[in-house]
C-alpha positions as CSV (number, residue, x, y, z in Angstrom):
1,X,-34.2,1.3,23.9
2,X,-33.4,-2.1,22.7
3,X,-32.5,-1.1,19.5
4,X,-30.3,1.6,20.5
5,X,-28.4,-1.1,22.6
6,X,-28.2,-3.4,19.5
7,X,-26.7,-0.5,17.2
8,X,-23.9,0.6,19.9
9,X,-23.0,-3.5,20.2
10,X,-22.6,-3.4,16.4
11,X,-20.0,-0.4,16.4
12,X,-18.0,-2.3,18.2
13,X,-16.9,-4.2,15.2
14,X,-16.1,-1.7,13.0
15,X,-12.9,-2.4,10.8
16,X,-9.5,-1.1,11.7
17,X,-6.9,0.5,9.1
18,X,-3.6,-0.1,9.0
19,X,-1.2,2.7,11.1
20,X,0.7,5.3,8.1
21,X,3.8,4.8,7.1
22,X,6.6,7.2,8.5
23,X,10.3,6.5,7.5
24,X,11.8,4.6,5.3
25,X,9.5,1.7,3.4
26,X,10.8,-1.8,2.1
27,X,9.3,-2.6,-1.6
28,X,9.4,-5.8,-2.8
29,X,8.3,-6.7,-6.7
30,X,6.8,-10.7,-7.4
31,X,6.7,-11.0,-11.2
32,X,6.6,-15.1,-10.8
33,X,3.3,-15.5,-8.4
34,X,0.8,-14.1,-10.8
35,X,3.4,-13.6,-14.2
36,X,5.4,-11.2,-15.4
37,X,2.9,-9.0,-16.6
38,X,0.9,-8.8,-13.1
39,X,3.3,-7.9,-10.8
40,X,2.4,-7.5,-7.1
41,X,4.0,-4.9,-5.0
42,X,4.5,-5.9,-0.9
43,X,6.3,-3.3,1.3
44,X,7.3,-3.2,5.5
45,X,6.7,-2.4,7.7
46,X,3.0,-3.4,6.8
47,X,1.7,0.4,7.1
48,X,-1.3,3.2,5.3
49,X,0.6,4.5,2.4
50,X,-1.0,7.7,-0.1
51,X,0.4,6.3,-3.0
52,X,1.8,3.6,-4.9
53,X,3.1,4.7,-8.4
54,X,3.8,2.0,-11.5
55,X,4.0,2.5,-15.2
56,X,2.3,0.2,-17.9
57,X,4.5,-2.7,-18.4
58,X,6.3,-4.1,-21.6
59,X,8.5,-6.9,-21.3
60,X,12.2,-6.5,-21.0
61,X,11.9,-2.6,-19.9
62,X,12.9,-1.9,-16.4
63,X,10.3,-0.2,-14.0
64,X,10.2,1.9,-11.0
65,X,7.5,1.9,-8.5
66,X,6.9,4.0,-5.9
67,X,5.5,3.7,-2.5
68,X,4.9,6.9,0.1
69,X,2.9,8.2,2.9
70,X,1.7,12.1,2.5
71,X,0.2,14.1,5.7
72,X,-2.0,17.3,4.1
73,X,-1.4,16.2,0.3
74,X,2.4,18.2,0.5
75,X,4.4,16.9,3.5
76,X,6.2,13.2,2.6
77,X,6.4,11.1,5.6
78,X,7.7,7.7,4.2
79,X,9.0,6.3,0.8
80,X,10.4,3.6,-1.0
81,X,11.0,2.3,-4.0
82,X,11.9,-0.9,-6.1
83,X,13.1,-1.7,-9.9
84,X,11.7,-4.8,-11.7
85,X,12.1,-5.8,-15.0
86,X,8.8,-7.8,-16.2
């Protein structure tokens, strides 16, 4: 009995995942924290998203990357996008 008391106090603790997007999503692109070659990608609202799309990078090109939420694999819920030039 104790130890079936212990394992339900554990599940208490489980980790929580962020809400999915739904709407429009905010992108931003840092090419300065980490270098131009290592971008980092931030969006808002701070949300789940399916997807986050980005080619390979070579200097002086201009990018696109992507950012949605997908319900079932076919129905788009959010998206957003940002171009960056690395």
């Amino acid at each position: 009995m104790l130890a079936l008391v212990g394992a339900i106090a554990s599940c208490s603790n489980l980790p929580t995942h962020p809400e999915g997007c739904s709407g429009d999503i905010q992108v931003r692109v840092d090419t300065h924290t980490l270098g131009p070659s290592r971008p980092l990608f931030s969006w808002t609202p701070r949300c789940g998203t399916s997807y986050v799309t980005a080619q390979p990078l070579v200097a002086g090109q201009r990018y696109h990357v992507d950012i949605g939420t997908t319900v079932g694999g076919d129905v788009l819920t959010a998206q957003g996008g940002a171009y960056f030039t690395p």
